[in-house]
Predicted model as a PDB file, atoms N, CA, C, CB and O in Angstrom, pLDDT in the B-factor column:
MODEL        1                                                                  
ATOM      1  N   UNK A   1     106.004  89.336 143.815  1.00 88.00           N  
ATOM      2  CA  UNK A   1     105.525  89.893 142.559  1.00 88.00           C  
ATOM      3  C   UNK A   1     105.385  91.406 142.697  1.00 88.00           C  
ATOM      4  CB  UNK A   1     104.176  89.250 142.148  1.00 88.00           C  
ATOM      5  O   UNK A   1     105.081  91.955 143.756  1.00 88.00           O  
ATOM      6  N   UNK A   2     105.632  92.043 141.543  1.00 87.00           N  
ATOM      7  CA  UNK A   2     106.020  93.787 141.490  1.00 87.00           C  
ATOM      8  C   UNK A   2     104.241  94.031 141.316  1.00 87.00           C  
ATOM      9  CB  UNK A   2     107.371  94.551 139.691  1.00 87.00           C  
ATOM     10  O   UNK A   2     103.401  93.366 140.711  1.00 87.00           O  
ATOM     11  N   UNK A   3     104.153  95.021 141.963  1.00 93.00           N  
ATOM     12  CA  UNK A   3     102.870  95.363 141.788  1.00 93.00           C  
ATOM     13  C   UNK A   3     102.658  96.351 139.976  1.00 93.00           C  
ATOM     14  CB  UNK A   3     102.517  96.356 143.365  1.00 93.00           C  
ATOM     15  O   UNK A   3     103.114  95.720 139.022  1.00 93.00           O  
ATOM     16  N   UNK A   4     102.428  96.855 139.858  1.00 94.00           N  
ATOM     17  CA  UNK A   4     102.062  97.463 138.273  1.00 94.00           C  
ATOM     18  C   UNK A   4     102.771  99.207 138.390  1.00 94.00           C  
ATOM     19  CB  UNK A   4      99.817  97.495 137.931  1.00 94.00           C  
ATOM     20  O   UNK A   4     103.244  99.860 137.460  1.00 94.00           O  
ATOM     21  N   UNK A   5     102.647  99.581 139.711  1.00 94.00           N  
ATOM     22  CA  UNK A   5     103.441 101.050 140.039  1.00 94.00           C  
ATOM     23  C   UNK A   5     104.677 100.534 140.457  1.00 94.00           C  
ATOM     24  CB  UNK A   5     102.767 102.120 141.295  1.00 94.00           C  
ATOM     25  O   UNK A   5     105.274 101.474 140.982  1.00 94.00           O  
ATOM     26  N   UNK A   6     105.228  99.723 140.484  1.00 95.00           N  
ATOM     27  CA  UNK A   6     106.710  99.281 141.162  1.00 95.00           C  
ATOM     28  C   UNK A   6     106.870  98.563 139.641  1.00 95.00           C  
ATOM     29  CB  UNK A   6     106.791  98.040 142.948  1.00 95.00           C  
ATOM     30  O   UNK A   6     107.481  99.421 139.003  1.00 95.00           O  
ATOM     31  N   UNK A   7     106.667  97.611 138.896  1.00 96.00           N  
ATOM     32  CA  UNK A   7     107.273  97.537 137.539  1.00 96.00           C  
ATOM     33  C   UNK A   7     107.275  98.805 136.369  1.00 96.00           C  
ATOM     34  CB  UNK A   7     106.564  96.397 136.952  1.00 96.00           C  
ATOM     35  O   UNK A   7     108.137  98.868 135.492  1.00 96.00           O  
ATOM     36  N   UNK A   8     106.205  99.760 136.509  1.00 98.00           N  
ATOM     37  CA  UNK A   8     106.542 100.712 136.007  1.00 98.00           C  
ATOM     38  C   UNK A   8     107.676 101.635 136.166  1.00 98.00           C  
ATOM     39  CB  UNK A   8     105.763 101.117 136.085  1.00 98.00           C  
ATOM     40  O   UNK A   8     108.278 102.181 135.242  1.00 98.00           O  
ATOM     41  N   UNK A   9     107.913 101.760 137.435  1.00 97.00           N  
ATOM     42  CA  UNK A   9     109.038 102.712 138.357  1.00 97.00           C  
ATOM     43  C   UNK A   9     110.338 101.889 137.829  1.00 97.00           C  
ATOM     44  CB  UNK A   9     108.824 102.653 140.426  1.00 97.00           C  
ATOM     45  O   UNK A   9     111.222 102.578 137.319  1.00 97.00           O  
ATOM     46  N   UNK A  10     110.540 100.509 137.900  1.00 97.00           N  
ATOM     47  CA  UNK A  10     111.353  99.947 137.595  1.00 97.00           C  
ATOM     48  C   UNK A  10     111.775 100.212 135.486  1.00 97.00           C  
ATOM     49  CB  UNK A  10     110.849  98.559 138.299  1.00 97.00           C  
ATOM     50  O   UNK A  10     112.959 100.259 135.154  1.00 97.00           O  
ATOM     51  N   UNK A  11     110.859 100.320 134.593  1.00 98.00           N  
ATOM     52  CA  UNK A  11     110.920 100.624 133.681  1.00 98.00           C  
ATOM     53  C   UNK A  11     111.396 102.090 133.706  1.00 98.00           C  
ATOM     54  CB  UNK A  11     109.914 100.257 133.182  1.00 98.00           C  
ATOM     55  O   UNK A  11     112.482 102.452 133.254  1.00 98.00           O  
ATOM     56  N   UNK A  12     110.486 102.896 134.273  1.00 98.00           N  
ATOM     57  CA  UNK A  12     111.513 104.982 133.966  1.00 98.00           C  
ATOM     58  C   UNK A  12     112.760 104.499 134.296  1.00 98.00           C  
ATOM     59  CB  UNK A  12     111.108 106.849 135.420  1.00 98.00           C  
ATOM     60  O   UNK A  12     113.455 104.275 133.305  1.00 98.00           O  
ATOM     61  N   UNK A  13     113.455 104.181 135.732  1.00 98.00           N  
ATOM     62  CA  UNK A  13     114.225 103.964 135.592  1.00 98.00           C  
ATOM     63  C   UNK A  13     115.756 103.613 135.005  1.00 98.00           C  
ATOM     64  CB  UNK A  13     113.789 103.893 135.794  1.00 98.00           C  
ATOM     65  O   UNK A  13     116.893 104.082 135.065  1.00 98.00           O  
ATOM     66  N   UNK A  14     114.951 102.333 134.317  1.00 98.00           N  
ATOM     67  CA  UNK A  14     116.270 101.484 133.026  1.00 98.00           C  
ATOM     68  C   UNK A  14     116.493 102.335 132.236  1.00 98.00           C  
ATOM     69  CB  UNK A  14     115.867 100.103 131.955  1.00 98.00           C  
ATOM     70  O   UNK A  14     117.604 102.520 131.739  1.00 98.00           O  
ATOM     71  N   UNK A  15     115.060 103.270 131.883  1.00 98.00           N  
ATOM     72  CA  UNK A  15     114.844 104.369 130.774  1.00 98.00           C  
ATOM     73  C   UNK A  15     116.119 105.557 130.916  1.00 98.00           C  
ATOM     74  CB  UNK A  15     113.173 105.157 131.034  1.00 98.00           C  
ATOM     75  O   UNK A  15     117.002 105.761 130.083  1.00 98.00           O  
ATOM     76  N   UNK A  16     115.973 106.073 131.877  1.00 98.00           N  
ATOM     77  CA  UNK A  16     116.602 107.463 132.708  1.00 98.00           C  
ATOM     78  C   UNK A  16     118.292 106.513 132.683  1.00 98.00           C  
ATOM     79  CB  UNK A  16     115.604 107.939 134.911  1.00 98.00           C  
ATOM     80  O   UNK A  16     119.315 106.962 132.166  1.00 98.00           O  
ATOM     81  N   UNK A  17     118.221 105.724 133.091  1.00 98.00           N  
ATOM     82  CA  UNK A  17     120.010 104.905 133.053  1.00 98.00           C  
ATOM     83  C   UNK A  17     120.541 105.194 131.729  1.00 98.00           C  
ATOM     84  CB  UNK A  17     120.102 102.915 133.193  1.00 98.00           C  
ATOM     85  O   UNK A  17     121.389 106.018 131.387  1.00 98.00           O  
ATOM     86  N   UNK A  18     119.649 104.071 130.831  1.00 96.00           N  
ATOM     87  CA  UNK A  18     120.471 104.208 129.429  1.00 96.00           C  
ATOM     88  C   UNK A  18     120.797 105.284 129.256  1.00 96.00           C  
ATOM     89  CB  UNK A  18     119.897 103.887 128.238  1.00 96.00           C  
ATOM     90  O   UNK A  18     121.954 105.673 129.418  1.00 96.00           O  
ATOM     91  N   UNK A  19     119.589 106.183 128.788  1.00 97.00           N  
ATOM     92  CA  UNK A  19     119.781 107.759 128.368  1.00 97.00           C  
ATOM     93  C   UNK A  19     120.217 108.554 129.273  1.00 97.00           C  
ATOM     94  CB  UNK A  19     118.628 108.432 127.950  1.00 97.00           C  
ATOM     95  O   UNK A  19     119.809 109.706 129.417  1.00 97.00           O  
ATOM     96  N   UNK A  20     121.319 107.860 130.148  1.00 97.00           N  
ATOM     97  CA  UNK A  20     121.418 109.393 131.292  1.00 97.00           C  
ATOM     98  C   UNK A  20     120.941 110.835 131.568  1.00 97.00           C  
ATOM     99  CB  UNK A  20     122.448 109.819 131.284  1.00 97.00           C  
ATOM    100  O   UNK A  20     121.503 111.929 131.518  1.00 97.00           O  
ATOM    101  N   UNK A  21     119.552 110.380 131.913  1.00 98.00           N  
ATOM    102  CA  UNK A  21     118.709 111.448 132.440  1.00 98.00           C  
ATOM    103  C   UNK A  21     118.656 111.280 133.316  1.00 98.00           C  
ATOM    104  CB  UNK A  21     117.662 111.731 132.151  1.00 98.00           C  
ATOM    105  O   UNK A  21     118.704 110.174 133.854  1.00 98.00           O  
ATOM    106  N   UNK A  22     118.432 113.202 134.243  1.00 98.00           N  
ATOM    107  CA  UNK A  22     118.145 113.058 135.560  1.00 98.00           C  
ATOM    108  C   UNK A  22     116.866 112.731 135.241  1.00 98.00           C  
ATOM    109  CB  UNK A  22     118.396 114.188 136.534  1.00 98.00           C  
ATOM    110  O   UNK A  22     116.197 112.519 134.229  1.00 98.00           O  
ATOM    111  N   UNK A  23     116.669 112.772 137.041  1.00 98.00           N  
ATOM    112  CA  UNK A  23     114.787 112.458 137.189  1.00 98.00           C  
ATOM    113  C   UNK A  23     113.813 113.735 136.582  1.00 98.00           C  
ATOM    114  CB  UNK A  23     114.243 112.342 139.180  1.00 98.00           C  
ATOM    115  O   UNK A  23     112.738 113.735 135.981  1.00 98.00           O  
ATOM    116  N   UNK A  24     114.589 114.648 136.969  1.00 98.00           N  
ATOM    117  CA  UNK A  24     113.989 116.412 136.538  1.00 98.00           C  
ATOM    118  C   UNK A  24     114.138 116.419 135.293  1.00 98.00           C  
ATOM    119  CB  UNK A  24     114.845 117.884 137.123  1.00 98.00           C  
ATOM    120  O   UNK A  24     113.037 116.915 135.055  1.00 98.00           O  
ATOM    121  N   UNK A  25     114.533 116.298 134.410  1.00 98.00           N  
ATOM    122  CA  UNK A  25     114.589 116.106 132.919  1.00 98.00           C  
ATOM    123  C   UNK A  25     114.002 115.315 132.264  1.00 98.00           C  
ATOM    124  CB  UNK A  25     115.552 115.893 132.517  1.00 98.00           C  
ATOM    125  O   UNK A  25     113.783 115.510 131.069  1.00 98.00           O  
ATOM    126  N   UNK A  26     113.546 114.050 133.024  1.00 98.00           N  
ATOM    127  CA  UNK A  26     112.793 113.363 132.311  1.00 98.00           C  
ATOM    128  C   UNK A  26     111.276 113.464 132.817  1.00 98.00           C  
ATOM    129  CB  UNK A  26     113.347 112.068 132.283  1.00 98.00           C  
ATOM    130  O   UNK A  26     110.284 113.021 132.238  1.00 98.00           O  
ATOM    131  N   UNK A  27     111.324 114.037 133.834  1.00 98.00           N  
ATOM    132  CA  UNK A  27     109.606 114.311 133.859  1.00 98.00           C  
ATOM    133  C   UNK A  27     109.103 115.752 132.724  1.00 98.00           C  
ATOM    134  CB  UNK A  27     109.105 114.831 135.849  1.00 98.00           C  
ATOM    135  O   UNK A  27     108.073 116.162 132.188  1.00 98.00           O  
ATOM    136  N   UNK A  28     110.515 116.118 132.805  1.00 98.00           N  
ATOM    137  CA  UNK A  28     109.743 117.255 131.988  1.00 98.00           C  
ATOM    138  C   UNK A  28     110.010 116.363 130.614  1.00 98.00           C  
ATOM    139  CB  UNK A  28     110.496 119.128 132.041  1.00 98.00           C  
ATOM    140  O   UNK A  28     108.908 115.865 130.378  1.00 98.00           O  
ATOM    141  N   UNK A  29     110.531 116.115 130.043  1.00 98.00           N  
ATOM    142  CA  UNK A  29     110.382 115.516 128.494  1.00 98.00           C  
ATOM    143  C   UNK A  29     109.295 114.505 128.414  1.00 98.00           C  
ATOM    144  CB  UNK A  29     111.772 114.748 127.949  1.00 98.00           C  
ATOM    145  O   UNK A  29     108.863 114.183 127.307  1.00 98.00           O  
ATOM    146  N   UNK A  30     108.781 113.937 129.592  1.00 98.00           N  
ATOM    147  CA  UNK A  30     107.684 112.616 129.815  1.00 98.00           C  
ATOM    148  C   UNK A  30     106.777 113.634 129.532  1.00 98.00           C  
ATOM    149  CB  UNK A  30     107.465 111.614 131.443  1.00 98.00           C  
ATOM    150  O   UNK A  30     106.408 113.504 128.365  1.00 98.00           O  
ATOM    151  N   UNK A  31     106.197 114.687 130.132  1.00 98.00           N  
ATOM    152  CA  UNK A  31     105.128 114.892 131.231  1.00 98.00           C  
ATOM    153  C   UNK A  31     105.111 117.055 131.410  1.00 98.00           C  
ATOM    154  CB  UNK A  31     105.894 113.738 133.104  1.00 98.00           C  
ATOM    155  O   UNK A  31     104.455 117.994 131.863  1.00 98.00           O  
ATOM    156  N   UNK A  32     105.918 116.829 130.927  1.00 98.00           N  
ATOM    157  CA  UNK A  32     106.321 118.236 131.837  1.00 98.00           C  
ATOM    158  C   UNK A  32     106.054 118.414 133.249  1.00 98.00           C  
ATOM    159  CB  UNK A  32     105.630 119.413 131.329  1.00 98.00           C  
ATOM    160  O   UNK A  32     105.624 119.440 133.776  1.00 98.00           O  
ATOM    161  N   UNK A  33     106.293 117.526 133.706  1.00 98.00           N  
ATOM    162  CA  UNK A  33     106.444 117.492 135.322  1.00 98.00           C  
ATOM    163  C   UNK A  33     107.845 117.004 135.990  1.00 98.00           C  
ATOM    164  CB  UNK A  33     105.326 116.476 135.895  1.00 98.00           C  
ATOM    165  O   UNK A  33     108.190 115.838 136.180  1.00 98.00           O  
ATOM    166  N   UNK A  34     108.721 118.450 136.367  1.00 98.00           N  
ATOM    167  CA  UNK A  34     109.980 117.878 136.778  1.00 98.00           C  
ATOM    168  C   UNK A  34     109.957 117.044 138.039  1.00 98.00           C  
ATOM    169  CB  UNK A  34     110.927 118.934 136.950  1.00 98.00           C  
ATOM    170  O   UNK A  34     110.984 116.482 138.420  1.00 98.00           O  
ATOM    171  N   UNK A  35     108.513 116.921 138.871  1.00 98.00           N  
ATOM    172  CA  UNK A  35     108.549 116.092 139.907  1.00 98.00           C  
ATOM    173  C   UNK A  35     108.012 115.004 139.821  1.00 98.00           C  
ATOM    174  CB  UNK A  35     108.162 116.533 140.825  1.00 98.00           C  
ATOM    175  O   UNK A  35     107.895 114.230 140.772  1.00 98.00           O  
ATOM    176  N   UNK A  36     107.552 114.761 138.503  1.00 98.00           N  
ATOM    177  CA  UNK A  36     107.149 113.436 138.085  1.00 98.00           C  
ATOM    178  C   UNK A  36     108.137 112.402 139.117  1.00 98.00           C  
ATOM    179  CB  UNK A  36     107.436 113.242 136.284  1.00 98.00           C  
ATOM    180  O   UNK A  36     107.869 112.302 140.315  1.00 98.00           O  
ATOM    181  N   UNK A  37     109.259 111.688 138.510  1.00 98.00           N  
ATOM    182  CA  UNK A  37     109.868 110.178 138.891  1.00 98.00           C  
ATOM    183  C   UNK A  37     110.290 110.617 140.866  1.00 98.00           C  
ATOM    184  CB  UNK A  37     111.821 109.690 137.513  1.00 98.00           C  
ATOM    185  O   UNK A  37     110.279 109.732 141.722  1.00 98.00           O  
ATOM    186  N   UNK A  38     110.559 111.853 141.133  1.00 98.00           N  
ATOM    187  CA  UNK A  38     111.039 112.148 142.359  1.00 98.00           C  
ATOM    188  C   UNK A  38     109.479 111.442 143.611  1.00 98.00           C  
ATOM    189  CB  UNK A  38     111.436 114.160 142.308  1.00 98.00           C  
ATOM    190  O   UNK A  38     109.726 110.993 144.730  1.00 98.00           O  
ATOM    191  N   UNK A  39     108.172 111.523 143.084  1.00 98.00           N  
ATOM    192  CA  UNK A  39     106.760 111.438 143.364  1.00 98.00           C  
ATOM    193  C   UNK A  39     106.725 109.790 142.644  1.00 98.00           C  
ATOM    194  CB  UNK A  39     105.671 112.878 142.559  1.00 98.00           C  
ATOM    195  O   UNK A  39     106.197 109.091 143.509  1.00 98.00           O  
ATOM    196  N   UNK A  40     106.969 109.174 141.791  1.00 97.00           N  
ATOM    197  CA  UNK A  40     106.917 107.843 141.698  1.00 97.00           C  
ATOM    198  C   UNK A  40     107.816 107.330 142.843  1.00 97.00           C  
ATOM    199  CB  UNK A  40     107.318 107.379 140.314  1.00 97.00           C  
ATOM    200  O   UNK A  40     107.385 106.490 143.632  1.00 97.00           O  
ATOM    201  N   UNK A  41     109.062 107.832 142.934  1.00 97.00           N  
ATOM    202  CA  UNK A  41     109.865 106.803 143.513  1.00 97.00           C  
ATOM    203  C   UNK A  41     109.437 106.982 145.321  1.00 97.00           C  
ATOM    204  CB  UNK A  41     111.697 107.112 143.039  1.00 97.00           C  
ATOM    205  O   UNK A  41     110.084 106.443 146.219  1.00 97.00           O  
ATOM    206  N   UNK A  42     108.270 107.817 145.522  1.00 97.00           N  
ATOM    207  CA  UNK A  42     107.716 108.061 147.145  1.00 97.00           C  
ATOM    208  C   UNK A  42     106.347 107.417 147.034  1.00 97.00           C  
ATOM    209  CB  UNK A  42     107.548 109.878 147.725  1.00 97.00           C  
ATOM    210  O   UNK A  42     105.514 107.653 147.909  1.00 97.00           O  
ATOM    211  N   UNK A  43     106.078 106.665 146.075  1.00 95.00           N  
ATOM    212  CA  UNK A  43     105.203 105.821 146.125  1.00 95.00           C  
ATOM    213  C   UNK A  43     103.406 106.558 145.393  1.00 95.00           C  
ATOM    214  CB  UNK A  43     105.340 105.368 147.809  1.00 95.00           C  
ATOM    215  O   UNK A  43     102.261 106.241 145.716  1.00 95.00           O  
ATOM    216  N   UNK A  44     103.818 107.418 144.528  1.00 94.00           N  
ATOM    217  CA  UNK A  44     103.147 108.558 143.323  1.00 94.00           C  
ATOM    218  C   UNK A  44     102.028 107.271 142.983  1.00 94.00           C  
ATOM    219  CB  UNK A  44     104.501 109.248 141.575  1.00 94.00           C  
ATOM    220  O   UNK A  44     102.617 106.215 142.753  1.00 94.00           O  
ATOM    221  N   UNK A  45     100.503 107.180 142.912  1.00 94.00           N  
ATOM    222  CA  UNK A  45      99.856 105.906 142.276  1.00 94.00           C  
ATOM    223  C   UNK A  45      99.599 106.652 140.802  1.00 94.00           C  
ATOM    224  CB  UNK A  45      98.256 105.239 143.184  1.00 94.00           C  
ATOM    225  O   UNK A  45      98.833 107.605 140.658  1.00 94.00           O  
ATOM    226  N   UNK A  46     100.224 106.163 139.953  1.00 95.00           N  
ATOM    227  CA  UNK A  46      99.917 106.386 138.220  1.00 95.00           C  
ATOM    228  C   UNK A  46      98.937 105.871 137.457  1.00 95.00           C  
ATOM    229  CB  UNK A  46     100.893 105.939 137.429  1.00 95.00           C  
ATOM    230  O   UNK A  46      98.709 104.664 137.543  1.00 95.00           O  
ATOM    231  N   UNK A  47      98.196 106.675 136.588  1.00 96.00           N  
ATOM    232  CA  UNK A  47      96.699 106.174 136.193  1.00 96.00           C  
ATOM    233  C   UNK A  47      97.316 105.390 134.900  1.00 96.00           C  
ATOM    234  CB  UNK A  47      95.317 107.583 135.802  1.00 96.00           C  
ATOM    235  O   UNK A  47      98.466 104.981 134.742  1.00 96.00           O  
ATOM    236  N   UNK A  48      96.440 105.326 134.218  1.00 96.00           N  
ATOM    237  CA  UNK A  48      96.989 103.857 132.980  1.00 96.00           C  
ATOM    238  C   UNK A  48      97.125 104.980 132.144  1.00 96.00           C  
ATOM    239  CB  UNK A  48      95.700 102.246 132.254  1.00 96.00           C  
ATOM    240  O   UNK A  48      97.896 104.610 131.258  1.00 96.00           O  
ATOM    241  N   UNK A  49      96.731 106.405 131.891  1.00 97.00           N  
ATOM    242  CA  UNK A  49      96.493 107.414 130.790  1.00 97.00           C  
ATOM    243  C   UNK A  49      97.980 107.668 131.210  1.00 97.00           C  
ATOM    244  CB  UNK A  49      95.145 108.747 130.847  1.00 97.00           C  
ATOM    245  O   UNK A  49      98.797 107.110 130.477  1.00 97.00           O  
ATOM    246  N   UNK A  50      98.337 108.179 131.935  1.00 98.00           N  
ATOM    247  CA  UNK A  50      99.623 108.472 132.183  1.00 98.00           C  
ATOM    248  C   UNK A  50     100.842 107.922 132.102  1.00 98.00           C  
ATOM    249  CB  UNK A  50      99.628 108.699 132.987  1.00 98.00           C  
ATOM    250  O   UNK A  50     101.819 108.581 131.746  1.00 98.00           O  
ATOM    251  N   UNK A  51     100.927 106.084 132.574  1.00 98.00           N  
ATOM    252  CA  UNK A  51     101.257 105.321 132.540  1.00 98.00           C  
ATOM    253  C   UNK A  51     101.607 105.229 131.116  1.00 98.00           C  
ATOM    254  CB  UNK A  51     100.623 104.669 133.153  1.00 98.00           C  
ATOM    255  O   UNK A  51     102.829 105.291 130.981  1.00 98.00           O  
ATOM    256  N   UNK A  52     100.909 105.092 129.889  1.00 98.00           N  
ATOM    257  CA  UNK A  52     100.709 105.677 128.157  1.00 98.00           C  
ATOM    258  C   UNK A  52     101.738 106.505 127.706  1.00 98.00           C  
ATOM    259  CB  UNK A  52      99.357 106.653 127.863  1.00 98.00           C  
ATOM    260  O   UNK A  52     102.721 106.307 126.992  1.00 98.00           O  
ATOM    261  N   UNK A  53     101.225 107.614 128.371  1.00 98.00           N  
ATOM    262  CA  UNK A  53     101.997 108.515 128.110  1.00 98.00           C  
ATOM    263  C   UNK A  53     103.440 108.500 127.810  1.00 98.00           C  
ATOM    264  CB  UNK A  53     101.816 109.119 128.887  1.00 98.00           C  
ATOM    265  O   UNK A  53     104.061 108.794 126.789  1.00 98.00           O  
ATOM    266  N   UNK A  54     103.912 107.960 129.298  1.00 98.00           N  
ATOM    267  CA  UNK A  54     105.231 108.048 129.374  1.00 98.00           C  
ATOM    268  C   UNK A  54     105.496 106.982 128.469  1.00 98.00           C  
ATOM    269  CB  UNK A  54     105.836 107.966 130.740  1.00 98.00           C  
ATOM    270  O   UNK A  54     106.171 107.291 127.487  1.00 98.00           O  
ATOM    271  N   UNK A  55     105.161 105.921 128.559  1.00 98.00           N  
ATOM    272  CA  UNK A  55     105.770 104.579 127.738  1.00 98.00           C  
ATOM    273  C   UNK A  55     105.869 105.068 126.375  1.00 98.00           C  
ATOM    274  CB  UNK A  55     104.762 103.116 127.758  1.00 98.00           C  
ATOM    275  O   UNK A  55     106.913 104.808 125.776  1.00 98.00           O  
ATOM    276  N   UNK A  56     104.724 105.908 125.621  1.00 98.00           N  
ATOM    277  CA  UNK A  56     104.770 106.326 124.633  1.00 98.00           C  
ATOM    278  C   UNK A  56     105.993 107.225 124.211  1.00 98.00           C  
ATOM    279  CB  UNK A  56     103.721 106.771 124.573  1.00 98.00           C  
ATOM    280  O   UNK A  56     106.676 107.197 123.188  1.00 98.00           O  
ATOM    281  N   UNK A  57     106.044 107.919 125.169  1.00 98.00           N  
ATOM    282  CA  UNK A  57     107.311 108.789 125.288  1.00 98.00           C  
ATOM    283  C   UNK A  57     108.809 108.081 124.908  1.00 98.00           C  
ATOM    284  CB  UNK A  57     107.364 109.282 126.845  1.00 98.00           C  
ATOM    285  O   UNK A  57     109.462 108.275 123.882  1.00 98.00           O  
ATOM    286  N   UNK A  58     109.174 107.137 126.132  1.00 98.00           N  
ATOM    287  CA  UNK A  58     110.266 106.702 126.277  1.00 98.00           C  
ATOM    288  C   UNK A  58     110.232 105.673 124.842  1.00 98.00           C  
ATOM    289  CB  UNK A  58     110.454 106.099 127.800  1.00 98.00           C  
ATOM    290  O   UNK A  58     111.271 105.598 124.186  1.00 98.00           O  
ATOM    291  N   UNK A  59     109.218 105.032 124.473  1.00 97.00           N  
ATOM    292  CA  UNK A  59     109.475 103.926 123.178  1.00 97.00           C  
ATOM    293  C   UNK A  59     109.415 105.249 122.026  1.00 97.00           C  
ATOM    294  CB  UNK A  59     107.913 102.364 122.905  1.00 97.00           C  
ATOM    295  O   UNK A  59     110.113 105.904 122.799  1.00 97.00           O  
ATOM    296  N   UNK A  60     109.296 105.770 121.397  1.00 96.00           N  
ATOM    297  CA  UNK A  60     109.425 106.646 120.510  1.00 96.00           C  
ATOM    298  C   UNK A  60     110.750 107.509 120.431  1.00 96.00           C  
ATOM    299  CB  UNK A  60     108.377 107.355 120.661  1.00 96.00           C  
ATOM    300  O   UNK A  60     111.272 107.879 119.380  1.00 96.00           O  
ATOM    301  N   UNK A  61     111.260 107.800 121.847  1.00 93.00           N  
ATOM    302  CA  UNK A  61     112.574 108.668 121.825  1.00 93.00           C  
ATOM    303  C   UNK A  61     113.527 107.483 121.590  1.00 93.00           C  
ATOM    304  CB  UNK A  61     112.939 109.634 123.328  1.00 93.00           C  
ATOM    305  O   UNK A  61     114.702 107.607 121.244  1.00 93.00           O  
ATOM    306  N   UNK A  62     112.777 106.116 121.857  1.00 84.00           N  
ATOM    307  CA  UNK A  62     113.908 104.960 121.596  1.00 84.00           C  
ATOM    308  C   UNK A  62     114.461 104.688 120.545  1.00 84.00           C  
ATOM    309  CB  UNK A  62     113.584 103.843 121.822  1.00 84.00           C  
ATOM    310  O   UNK A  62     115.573 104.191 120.364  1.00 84.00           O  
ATOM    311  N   UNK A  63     113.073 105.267 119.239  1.00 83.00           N  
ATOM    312  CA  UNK A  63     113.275 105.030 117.865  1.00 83.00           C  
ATOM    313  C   UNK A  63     114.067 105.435 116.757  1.00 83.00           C  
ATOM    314  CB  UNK A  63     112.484 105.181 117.526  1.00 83.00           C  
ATOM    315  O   UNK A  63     113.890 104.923 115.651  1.00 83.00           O  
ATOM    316  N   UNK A  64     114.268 107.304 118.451  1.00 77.00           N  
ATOM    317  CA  UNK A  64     114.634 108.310 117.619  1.00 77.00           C  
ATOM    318  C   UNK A  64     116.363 108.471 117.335  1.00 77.00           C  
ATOM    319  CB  UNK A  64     113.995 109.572 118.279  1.00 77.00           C  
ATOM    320  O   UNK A  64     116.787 109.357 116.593  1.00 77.00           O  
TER     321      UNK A  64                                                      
ENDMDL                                                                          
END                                                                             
């Protein structure tokens, strides 16, 4: 079973595929943090506010 920071990581991911984004591009459009996903994928622990954030992010640019 995926822990809740490893199914999230697994979600930016699919995210960053479809929309062919790098990782640096999408932390800054998430977050403005281009080291955002480079710091998830080294094992980054994400708070649930943040966690929000991005989801909010990526489902809204989905809409767009």
């Amino acid at each position: 079973m995926q822990s809740f920071r490893e199914q999230f990581a697994t979600e930016v991911e699919g995210y960053m595929e479809r929309r062919e984004l790098t990782p640096s591009r999408f932390g800054i459009l998430a977050l403005g943090d281009p080291n955002f996903v480079f710091e998830l994928r080294k094992g980054r622990a994400v708070s649930m506010d943040v966690a929000d954030r991005v989801r909010r992010f990526m489902r809204d640019s989905e809409a767009a």
